[in-house]
VEXDREN-2710 file (C-alpha; in Angstrom, 1 decimal):
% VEXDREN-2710
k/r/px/py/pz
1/UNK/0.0/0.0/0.0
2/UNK/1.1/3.9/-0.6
3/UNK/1.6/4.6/3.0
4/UNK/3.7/1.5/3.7
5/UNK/6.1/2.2/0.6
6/UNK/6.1/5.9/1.5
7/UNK/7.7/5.6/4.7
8/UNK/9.2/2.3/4.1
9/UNK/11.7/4.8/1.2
10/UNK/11.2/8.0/3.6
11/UNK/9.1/9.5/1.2
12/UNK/6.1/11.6/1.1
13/UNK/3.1/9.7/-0.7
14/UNK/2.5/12.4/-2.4
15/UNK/5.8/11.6/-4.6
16/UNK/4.4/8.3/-5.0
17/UNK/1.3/9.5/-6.6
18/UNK/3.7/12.1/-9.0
19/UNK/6.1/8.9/-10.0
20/UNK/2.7/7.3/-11.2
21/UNK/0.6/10.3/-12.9
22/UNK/4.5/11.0/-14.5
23/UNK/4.1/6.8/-15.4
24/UNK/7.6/5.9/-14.0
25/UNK/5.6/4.0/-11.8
26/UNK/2.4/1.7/-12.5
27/UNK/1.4/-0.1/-9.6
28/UNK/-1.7/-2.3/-9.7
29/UNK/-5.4/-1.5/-7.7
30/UNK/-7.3/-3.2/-5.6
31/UNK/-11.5/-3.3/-6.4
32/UNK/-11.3/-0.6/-3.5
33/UNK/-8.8/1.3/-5.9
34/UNK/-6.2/0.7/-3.4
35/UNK/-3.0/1.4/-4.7
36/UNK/-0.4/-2.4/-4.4
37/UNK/2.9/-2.3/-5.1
38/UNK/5.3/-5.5/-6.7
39/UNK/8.6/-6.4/-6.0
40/UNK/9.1/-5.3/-9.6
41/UNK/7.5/-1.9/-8.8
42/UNK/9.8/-1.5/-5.5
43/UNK/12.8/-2.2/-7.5
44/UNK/11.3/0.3/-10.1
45/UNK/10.9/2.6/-7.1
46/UNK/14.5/2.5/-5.8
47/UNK/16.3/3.3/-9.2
48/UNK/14.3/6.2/-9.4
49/UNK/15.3/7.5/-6.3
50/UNK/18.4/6.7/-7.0
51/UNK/18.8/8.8/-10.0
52/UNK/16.4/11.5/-8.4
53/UNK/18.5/11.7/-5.1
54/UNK/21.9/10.6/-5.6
55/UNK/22.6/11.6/-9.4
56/UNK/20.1/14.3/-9.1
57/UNK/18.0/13.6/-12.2
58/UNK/15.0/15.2/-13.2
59/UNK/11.7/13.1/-14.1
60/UNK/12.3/13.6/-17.6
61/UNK/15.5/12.3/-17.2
62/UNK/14.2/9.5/-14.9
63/UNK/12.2/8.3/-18.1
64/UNK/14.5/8.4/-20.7
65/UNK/16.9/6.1/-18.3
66/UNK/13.9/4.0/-17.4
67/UNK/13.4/3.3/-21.6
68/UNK/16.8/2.8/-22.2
69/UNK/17.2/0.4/-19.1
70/UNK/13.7/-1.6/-20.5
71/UNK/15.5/-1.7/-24.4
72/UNK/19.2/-2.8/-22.8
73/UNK/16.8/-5.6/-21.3
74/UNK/14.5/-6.8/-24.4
75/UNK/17.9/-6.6/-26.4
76/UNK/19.1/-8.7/-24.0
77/UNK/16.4/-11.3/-24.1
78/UNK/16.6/-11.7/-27.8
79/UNK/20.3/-11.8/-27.8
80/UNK/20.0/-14.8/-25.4
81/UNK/17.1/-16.6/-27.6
82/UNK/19.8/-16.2/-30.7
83/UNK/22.4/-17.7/-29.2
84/UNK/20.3/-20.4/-27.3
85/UNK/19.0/-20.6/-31.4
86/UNK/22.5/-21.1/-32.8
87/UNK/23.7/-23.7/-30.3
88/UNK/20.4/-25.9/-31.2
89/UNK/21.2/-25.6/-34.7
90/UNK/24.8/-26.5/-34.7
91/UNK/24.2/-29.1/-31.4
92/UNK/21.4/-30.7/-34.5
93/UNK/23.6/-30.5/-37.3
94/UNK/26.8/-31.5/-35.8
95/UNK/26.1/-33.8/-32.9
96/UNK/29.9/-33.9/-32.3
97/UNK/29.7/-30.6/-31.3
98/UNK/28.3/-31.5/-27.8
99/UNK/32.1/-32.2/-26.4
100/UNK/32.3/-30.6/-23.2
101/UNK/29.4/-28.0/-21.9
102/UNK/30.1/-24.8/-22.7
103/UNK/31.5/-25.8/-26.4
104/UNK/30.0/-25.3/-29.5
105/UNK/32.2/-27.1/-31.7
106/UNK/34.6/-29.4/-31.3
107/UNK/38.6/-28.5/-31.3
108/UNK/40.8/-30.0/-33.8
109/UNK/44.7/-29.7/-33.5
110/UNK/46.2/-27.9/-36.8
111/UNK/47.9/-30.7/-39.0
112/UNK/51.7/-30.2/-39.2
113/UNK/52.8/-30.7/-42.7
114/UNK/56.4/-32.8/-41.7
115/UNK/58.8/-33.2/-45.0
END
């Protein structure tokens, strides 16, 4: 609830209600509209006060690193599903590449042409 997280962080909920109408923050509601924050929102909630109070960034500032932080993420994601993608592939077409766990292919010494 608002007043919890608001002195829980030693803030006014006031500046809860700002982060939300600003949409840094979207927590969800109860049928009684009651305002419940996630773990996800609290951890949403500390980097913004981090950047507000330590760094001393503005909201608009806030949002841009909030954007930025959510792209680094999806990138991220779909940087992981393209390599898990390329290991199935070469783990289905060369089953020899499955020496050891973290290999993709298997190492072959260089032949040493010997007069």
């Amino acid at each position: 609830m608002i007043s919890a997280v608001a002195e829980q962080y030693g803030i006014h909920p006031q500046t809860l209600r700002l982060y939300e109408r600003e949409g840094l923050l979207k927590p969800s509601r109860t049928e009684g509209n009651t305002r419940l924050y996630t773990e996800e929102d609290l951890e949403r909630l500390e980097v913004i006060l981090a950047l507000t109070r330590d760094l001393g960034v503005n909201l608009a500032g806030v949002e841009i690193v909030l954007n930025m932080r959510q792209r680094m993420q999806q990138m991220q994601s779909q940087m992981q599903e393209f390599v898990d993608y390329v290991q199935h592939e070469l783990l289905a077409r060369y089953p020899a590449a499955a020496v050891g766990k973290e290999a993709l292919m298997p190492l072959r010494r260089p032949r040493r042409n010997h007069p």
